[in-house]
N, C-alpha and C positions, 0 to 999 in steps of 0.2 A: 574579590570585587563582588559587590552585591548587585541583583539587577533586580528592578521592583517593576511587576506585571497586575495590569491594573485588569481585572475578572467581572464580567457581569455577575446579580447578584444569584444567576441560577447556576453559572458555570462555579462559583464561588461554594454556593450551598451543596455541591456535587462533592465538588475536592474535600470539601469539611466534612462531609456524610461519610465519603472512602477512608478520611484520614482517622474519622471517628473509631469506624468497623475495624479496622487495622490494628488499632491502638498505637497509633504512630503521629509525629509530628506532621502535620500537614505542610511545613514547608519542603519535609523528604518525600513525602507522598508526593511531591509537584515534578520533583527532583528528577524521581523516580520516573514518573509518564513520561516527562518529558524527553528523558533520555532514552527510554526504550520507543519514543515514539522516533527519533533520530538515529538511532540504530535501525528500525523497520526502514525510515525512509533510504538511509546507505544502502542497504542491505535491496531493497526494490532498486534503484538506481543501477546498482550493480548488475542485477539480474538483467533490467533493461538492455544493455550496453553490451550483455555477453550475447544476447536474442538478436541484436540489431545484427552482431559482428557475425554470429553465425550465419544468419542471413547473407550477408553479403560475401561471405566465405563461399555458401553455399551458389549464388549467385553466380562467382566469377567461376567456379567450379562447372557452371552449366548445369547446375541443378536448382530448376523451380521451373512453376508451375506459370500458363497464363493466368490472369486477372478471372476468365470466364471458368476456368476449373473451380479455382480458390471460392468465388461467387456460387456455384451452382454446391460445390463443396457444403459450404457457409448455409445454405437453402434449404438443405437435407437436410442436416445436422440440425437446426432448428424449427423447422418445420413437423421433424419429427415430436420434439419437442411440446408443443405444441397441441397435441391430437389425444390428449390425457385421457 
């Protein structure tokens, strides 16, 4: 099944310019982003979903932190940041 993706003319001139450098068909070059850009987003989702779960693991466990630790944490940490 074909699907047809209609591209502004700079996102257009982008994929033709990669597909160019490649020496590849620019409909595989599309192919190609596309897929690895759908693999990154699985692959983030997943990682989400294991963070949450620890969390909550960790949670029922009696381990965490209050809000003003986490905060004042957070303050430091970037603050320090900050003072180049």
């Amino acid at each position: 099944m074909a699907i047809v993706v209609t591209l502004n003319p700079e996102l257009e001139a982008l994929l033709r310019d990669k597909a160019a450098r490649q020496g590849q068909d620019v409909g595989l070059v599309a192919s190609e982003l596309l897929a690895r850009v759908l693999e990154w987003e699985e692959q983030d989702s997943e990682e989400a979903i294991k963070g949450i779960q620890q969390g909550l693991d960790d949670f029922e466990a009696g381990q965490f932190r209050s809000f003003q630790e986490f905060a004042d944490e957070q303050r430091r940490k970037y603050s320090n940041r900050h003072k180049g």
